[in-house]
TORDOLO-657732 format. One record per residue (C-alpha): residue number from 0; x, y, z. Coordinates in pm, 1 decimal, always signed. Layout:
<pamars>
<i: NUM	px: X	py: Y	pz: Z> $
...
</pamars>
This chain:
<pamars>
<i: 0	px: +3392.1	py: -5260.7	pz: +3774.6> $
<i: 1	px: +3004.6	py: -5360.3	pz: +3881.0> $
<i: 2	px: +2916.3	py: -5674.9	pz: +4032.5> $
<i: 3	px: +2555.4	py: -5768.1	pz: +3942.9> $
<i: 4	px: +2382.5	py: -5966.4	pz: +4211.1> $
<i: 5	px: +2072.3	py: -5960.8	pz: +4039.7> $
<i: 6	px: +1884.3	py: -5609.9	pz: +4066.5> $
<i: 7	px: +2127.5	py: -5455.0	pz: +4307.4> $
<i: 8	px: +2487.3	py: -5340.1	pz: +4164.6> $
<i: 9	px: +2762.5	py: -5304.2	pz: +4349.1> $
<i: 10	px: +2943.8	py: -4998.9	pz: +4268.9> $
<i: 11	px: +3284.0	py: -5005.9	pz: +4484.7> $
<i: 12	px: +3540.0	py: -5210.4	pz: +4389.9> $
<i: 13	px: +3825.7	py: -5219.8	pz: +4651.6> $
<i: 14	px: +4139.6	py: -5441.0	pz: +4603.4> $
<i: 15	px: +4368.5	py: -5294.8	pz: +4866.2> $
<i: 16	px: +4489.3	py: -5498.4	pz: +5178.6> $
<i: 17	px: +4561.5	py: -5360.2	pz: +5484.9> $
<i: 18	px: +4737.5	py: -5679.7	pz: +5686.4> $
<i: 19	px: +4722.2	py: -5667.9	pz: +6060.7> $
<i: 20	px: +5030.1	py: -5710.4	pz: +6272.3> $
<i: 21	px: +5189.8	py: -6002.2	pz: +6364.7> $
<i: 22	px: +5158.1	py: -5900.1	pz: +6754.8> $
<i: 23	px: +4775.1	py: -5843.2	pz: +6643.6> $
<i: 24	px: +4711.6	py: -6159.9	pz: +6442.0> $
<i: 25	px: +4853.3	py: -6390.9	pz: +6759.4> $
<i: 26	px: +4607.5	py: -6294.7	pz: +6950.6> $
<i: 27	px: +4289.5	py: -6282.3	pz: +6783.9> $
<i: 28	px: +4027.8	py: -6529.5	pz: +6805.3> $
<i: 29	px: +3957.5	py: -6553.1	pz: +6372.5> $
<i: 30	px: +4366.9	py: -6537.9	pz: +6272.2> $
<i: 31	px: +4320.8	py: -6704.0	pz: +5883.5> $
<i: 32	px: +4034.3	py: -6648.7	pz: +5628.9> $
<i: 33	px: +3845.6	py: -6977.3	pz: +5726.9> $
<i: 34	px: +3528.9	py: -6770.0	pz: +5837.1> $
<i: 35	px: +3485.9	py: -6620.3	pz: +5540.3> $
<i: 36	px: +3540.3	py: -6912.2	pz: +5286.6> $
<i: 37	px: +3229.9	py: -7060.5	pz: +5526.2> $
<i: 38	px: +3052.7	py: -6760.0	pz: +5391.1> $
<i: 39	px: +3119.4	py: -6785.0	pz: +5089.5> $
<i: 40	px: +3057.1	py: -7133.4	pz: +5024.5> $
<i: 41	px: +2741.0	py: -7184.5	pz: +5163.4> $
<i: 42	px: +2571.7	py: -6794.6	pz: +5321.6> $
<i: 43	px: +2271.3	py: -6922.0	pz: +5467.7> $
<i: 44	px: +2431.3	py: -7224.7	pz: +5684.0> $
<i: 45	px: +2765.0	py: -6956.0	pz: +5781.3> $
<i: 46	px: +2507.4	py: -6766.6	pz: +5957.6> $
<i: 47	px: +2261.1	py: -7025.1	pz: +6084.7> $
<i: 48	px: +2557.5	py: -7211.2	pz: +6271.8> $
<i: 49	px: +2629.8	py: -6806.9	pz: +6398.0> $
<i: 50	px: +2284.8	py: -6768.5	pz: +6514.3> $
<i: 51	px: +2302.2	py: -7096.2	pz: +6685.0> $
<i: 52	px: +2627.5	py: -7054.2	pz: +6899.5> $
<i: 53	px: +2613.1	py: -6667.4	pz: +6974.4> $
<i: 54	px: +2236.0	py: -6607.3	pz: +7032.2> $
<i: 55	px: +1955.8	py: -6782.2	pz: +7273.9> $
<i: 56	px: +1642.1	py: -6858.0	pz: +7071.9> $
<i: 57	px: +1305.8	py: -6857.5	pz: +7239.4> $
<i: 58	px: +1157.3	py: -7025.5	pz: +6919.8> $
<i: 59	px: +1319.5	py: -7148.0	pz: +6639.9> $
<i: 60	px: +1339.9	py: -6987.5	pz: +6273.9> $
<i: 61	px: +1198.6	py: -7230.0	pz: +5987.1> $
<i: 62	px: +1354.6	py: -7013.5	pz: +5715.8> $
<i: 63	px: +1727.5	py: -6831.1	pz: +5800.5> $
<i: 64	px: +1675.9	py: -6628.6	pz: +5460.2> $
<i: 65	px: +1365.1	py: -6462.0	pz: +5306.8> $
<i: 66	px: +1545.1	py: -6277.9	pz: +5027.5> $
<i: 67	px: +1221.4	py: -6082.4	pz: +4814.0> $
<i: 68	px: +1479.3	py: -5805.8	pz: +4672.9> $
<i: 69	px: +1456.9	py: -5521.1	pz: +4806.3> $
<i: 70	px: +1350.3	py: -5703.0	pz: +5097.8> $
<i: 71	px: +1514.3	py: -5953.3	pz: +5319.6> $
<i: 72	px: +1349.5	py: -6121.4	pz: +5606.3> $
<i: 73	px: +1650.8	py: -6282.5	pz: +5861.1> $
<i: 74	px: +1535.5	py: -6590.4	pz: +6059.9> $
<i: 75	px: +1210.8	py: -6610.5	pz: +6005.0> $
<i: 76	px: +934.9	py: -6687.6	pz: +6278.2> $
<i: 77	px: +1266.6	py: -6715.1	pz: +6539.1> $
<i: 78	px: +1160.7	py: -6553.8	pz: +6867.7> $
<i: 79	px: +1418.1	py: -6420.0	pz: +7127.8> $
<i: 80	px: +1456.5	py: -6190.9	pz: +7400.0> $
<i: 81	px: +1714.1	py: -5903.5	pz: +7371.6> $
<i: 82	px: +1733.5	py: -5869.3	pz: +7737.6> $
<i: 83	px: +1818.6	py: -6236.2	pz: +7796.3> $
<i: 84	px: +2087.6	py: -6223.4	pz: +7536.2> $
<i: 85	px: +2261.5	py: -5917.0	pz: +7637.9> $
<i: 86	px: +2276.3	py: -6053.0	pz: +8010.8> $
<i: 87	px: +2106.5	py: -6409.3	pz: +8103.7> $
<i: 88	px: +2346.7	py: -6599.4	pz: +7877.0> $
<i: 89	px: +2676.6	py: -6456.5	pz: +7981.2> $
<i: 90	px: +2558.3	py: -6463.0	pz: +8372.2> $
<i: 91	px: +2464.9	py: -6849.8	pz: +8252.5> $
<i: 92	px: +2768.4	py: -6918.5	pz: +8105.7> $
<i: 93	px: +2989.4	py: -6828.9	pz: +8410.6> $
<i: 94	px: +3083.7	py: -6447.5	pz: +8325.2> $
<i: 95	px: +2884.4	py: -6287.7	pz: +8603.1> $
<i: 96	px: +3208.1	py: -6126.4	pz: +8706.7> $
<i: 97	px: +3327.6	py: -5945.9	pz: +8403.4> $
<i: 98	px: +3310.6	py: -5598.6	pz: +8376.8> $
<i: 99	px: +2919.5	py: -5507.2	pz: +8153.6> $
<i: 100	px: +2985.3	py: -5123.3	pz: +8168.7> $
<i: 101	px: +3248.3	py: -4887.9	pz: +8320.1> $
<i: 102	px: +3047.8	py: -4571.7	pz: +8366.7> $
<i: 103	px: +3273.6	py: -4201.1	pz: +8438.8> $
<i: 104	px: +3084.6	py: -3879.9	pz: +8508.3> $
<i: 105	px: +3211.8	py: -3541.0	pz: +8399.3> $
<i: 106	px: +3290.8	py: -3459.5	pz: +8761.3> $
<i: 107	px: +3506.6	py: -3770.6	pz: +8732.7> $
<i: 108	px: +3293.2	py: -4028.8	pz: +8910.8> $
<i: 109	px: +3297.9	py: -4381.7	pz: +8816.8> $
<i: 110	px: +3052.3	py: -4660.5	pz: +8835.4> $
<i: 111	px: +3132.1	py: -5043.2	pz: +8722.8> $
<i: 112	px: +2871.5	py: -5321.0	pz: +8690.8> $
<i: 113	px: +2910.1	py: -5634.5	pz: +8638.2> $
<i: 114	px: +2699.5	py: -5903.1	pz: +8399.1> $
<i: 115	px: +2514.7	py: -6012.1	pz: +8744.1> $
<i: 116	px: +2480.9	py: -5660.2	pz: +8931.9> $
<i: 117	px: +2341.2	py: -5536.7	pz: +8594.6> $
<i: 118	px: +2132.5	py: -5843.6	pz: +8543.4> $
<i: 119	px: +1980.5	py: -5761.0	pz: +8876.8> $
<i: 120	px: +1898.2	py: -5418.4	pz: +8855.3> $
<i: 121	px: +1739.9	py: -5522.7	pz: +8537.6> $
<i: 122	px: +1526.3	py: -5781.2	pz: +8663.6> $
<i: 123	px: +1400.9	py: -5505.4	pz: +8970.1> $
<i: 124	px: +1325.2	py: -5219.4	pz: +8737.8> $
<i: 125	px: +1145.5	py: -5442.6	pz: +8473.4> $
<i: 126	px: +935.2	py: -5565.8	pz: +8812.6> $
<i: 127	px: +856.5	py: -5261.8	pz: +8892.4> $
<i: 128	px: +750.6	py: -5160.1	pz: +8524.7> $
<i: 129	px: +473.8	py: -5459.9	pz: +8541.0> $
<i: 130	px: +372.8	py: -5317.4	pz: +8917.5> $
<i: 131	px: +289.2	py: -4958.0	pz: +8719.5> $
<i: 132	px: +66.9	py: -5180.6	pz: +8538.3> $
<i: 133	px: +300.2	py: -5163.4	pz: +8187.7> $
<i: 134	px: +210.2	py: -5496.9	pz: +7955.2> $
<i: 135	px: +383.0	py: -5614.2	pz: +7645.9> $
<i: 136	px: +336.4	py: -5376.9	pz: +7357.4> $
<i: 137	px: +289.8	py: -5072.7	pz: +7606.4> $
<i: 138	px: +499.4	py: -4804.8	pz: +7461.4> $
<i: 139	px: +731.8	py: -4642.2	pz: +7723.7> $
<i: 140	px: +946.7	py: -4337.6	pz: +7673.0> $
<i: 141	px: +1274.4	py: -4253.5	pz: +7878.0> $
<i: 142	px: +1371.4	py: -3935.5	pz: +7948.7> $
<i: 143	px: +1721.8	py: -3937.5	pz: +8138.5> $
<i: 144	px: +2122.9	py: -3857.7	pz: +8084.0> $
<i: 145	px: +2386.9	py: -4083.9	pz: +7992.5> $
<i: 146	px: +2378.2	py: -4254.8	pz: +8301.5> $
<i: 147	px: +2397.1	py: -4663.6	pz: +8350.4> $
<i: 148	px: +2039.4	py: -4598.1	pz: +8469.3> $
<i: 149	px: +1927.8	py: -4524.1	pz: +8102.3> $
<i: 150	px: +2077.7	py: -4877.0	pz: +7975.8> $
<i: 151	px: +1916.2	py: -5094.2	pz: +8315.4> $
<i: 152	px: +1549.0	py: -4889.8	pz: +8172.6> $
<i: 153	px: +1645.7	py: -5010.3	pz: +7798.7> $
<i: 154	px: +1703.6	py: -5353.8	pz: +7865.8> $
<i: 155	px: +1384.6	py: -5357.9	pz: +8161.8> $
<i: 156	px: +1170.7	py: -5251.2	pz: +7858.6> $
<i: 157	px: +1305.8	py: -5523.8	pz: +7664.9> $
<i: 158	px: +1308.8	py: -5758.4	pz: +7864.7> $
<i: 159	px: +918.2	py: -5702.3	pz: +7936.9> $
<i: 160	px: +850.4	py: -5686.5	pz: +7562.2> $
<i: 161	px: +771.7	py: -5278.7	pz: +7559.2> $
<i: 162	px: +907.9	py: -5066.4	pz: +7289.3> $
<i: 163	px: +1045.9	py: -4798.1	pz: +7381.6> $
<i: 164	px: +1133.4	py: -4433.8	pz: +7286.9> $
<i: 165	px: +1477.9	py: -4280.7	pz: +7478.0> $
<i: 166	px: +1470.8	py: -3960.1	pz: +7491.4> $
<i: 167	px: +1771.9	py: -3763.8	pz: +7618.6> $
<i: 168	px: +1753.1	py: -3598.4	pz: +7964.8> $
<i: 169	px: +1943.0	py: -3248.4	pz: +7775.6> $
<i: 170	px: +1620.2	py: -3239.8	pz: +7534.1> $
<i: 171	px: +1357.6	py: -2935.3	pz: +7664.3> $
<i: 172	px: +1016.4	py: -3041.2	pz: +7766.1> $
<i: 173	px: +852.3	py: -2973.1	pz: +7440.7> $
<i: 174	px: +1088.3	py: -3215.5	pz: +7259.0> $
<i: 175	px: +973.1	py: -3449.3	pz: +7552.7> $
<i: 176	px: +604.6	py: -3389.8	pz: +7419.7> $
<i: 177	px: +628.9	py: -3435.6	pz: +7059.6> $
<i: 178	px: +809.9	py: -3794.8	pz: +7135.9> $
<i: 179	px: +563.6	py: -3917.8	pz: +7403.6> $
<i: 180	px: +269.8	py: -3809.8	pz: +7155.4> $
<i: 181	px: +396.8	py: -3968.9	pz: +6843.7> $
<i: 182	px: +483.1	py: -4298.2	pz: +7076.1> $
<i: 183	px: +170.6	py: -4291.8	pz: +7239.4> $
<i: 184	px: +319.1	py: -4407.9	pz: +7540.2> $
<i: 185	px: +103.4	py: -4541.5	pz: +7829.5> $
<i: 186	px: +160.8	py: -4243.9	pz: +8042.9> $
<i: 187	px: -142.4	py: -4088.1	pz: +7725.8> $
<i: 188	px: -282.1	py: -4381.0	pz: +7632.0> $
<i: 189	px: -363.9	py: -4561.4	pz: +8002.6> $
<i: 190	px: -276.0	py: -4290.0	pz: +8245.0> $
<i: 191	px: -599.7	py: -4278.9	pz: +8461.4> $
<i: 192	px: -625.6	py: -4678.3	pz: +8403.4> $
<i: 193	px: -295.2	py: -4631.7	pz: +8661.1> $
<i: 194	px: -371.1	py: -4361.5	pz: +8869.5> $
<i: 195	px: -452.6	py: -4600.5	pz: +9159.3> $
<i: 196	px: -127.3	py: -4724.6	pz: +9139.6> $
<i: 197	px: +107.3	py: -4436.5	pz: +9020.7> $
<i: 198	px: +51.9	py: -4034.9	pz: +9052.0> $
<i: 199	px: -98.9	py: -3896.8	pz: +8722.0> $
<i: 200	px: +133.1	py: -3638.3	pz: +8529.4> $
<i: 201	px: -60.3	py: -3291.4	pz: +8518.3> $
<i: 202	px: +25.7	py: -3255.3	pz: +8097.6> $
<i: 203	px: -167.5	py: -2943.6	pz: +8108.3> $
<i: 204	px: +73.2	py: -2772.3	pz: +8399.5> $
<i: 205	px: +376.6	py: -2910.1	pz: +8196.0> $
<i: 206	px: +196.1	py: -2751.5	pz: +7902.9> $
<i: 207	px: +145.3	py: -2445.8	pz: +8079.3> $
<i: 208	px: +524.7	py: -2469.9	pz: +8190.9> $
<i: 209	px: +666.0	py: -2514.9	pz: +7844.9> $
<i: 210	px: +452.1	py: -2237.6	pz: +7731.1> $
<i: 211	px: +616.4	py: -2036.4	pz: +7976.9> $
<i: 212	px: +931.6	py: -2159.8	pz: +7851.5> $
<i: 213	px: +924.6	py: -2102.4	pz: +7555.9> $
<i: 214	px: +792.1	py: -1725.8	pz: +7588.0> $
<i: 215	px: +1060.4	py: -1674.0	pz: +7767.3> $
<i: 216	px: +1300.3	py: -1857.1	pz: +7500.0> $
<i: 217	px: +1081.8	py: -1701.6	pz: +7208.0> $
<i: 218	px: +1214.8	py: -1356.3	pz: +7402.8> $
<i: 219	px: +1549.2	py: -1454.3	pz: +7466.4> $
<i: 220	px: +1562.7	py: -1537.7	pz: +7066.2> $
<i: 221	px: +1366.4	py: -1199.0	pz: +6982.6> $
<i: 222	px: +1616.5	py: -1040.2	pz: +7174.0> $
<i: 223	px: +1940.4	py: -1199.9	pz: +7059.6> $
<i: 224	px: +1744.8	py: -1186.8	pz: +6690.1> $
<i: 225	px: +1743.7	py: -782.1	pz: +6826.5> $
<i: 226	px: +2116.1	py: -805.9	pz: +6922.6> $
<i: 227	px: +2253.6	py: -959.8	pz: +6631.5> $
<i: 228	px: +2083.8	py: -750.4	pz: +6396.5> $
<i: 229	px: +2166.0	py: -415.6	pz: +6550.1> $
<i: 230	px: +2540.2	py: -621.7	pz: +6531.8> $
<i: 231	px: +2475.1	py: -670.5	pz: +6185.5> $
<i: 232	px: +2385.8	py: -313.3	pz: +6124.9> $
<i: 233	px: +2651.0	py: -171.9	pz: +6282.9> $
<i: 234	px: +2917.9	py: -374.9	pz: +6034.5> $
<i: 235	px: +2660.0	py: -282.3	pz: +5778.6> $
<i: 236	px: +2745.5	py: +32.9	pz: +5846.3> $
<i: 237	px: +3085.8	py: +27.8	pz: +5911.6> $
<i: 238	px: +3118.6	py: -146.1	pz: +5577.9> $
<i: 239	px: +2914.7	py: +162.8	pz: +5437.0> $
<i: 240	px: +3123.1	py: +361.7	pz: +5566.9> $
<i: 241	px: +3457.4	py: +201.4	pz: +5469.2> $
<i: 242	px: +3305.4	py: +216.7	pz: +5096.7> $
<i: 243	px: +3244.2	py: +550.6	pz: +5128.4> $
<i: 244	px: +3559.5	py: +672.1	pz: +5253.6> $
<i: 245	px: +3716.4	py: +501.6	pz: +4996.4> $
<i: 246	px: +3473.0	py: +623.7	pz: +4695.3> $
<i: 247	px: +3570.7	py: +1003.7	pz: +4878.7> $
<i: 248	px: +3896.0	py: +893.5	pz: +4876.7> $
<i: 249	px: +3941.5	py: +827.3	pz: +4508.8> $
<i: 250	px: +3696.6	py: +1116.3	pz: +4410.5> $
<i: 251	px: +3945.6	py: +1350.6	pz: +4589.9> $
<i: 252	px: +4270.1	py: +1177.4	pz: +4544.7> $
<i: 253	px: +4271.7	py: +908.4	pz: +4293.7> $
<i: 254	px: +4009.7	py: +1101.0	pz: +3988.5> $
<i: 255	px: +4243.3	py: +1430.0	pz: +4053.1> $
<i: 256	px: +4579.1	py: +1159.3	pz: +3964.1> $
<i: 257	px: +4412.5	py: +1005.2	pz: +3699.6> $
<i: 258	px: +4329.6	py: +1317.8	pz: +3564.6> $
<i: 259	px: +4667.3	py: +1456.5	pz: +3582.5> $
<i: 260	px: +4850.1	py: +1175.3	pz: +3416.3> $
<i: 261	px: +4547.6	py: +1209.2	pz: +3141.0> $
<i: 262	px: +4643.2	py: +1547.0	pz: +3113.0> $
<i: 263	px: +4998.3	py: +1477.2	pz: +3070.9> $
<i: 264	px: +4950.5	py: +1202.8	pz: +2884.2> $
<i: 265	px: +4756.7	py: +1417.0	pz: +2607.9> $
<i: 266	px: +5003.7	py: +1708.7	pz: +2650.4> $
<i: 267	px: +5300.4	py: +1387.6	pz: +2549.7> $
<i: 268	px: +5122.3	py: +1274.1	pz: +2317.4> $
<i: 269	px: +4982.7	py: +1609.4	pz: +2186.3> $
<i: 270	px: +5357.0	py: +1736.5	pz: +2203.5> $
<i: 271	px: +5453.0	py: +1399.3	pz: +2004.0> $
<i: 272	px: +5246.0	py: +1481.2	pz: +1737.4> $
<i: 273	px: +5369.7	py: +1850.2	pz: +1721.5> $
<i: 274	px: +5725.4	py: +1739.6	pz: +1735.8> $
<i: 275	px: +5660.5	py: +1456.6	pz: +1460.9> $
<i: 276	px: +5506.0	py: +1734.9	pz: +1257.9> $
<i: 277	px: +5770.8	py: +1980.2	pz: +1271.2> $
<i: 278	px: +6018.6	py: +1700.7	pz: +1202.2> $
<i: 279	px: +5825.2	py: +1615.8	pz: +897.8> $
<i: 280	px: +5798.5	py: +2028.6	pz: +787.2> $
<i: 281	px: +6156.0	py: +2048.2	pz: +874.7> $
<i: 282	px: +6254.0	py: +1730.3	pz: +651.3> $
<i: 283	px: +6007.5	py: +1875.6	pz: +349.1> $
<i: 284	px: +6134.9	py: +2257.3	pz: +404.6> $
<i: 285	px: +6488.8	py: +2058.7	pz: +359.7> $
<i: 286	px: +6383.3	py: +1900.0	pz: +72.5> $
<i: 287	px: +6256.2	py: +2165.4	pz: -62.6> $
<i: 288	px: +6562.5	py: +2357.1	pz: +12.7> $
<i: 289	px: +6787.7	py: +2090.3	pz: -132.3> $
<i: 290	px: +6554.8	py: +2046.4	pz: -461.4> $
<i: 291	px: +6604.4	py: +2442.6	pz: -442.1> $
<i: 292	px: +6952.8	py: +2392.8	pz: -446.7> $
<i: 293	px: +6976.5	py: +2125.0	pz: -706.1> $
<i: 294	px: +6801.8	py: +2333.3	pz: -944.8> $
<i: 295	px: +7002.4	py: +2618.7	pz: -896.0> $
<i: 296	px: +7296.2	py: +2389.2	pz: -936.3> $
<i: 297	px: +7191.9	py: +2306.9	pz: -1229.4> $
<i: 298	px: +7100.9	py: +2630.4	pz: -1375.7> $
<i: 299	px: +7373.6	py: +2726.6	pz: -1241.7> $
<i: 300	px: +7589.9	py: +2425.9	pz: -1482.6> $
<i: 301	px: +7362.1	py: +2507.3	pz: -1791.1> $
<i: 302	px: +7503.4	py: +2889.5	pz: -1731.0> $
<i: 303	px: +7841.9	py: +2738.3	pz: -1720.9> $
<i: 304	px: +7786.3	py: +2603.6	pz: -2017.7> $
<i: 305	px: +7643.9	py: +2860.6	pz: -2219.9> $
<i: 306	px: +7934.7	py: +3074.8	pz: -2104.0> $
<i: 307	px: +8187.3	py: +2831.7	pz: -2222.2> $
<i: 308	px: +7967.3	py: +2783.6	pz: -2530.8> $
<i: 309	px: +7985.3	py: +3166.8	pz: -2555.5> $
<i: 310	px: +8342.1	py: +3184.8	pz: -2463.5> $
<i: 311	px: +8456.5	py: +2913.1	pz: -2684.9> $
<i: 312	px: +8283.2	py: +3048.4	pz: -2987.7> $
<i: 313	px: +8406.4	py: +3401.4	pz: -2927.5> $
<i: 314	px: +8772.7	py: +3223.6	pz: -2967.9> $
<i: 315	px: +8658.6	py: +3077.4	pz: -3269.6> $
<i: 316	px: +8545.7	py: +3371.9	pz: -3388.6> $
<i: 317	px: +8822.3	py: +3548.3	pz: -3336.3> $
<i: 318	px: +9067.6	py: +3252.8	pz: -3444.6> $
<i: 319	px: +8864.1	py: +3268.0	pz: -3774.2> $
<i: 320	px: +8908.6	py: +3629.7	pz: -3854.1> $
<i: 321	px: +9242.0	py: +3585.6	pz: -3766.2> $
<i: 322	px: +9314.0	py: +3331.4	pz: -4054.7> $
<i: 323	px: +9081.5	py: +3563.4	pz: -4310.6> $
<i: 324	px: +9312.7	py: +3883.2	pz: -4251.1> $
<i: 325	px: +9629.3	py: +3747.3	pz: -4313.2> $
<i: 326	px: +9650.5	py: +3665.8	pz: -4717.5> $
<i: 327	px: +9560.8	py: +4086.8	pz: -4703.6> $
<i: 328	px: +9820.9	py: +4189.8	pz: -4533.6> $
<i: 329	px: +10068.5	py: +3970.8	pz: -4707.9> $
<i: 330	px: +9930.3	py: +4163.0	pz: -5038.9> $
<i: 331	px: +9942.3	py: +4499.5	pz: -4934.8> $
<i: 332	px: +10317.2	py: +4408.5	pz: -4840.0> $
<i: 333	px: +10456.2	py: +4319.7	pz: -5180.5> $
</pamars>
């Protein structure tokens, strides 16, 4: 299912709830839907009356919405101060106290501020940005750990309208270079305009010290480059060798086996054949014998009876003489 909202679809559709606990619904500070019905009813006031209670306003906006799609332009010509917001305003409103940032080390050390002891150290380090001489617009970079340190620099910079760039105190020095060149920060663009006021950073013996650097890490990668090959080889090898073992191995073992059952497959089979074919001679040399036989059989029954033909008309032969001789003999008698 899409939801058109003019040129912009909305692709997911999700209709599964996930209700919080009761434990978890008794103590939060928006328990029923009533902020987002606001929303929903009327966008543009929701978050103007959202702007207006959570956020300290320098100027004004005239226009909450600019919506030119793609584009969207939030609170137009409304001026405030990040700085301020993240730590005047509470301070103001009576939570100088609570805890701003709980801070552990990985040696285990701990540091807590507070909305005021944060708010101060603020205030000091943004003084001493504008006694190094940096303005509004000035582009500063930072270049430390994960310390609180790195958040009181943030918000200074804020506070004194500089943009910054934070760069990450693990980063190497060149990385440091490439971001302080495509900020051009002020310790480039108005470093001798300061040098009264603070020492000058020597780029060229950094630049001479990250060449150095990274000789010695272009080596260290040559070398482990070196290492890992000759690692690489030596599997390569191994591998080589493994595949030729085992190509030996069924040249002398396996081929020899396969021939054998080959050759006793073909001497079965060859043997099959023979057998099949003496069956068959056997079966037609019996046939042959038994049509043999039946022929002699029956030569043997036409002899049979041509002899009883012969026999049987000897008998009548002799019974017919028989009958011819006797009216003589009676003759002769009288």
């Amino acid at each position: 299912m899409t939801e058109n909202h003019e040129t912009i679809d909305a692709l997911s559709h999700e209709n599964r709830r996930f209700p919080p606990s009761a434990d978890f619904s008794s103590s939060a500070h928006v328990s029923d839907g009533g902020l987002h019905e606001e929303a929903v009813a009327d966008l543009e006031a929701f978050w103007a009356r959202q702007a207006s209670e959570l956020i300290s306003w320098q100027q004004p906006w005239s226009k909450v919405l600019e919506w030119d799609l793609p584009y969207a332009k939030w609170f137009v010509d409304g001026k405030l101060n990040v700085a301020e917001n993240c730590l005047d305003r509470h301070v103001k409103a009576g939570f100088g106290d609570k805890v701003a940032i709980h801070w552990e080390g990985e040696p285990g050390d701990t540091r807590t501020l507070t909305y005021a002891e944060l708010l101060a150290e603020v205030e000091q380090f943004s003084n001493a940005l504008k006694d190094l001489g940096v303005v509004k617009g000035d582009r500063v970079n930072i270049y430390l750990p994960m310390i609180p340190e790195a958040a009181v620099a943030m918000l200074a910079c804020a506070r004194i309208g500089a943009p910054h760039s934070v760069v990450f105190g693990g980063f190497s020095s060149q990385s440091l270079i490439d971001r302080i060149n495509d900020a051009g920060s002020i310790s480039n663009k108005r470093g001798y305009e300061l040098e009264v006021k603070i020492p000058i950073f020597d780029w060229g013996d950094l630049q001479r010290d990250v060449v150095q650097s990274e000789l010695v890490a272009k080596q260290q990668r040559y070398k482990n480059t070196v290492l890992a090959a000759a690692s690489e080889l030596r599997e390569s090898y191994q591998g080589y060798r493994t595949a030729y073992d085992i190509a030996k191995h069924y040249k002398d073992q396996i081929i020899p086996m396969y021939e054998t059952l080959l050759d006793e497959a073909t001497y079965e089979y060859n043997g099959m054949i023979i057998g099949v074919f003496e069956l068959v001679q056997v079966g037609l040399e019996k046939a042959s014998a038994e049509i043999r036989a039946i022929d002699a059989l029956q030569n043997l029954h036409l002899a049979e009876l041509k002899l009883n033909s012969v026999l049987v008309g000897g008998q009548m032969g002799l019974e017919t003489n028989a009958i011819s001789d006797a009216p003589a003999k009676k003759a002769k008698g009288h």
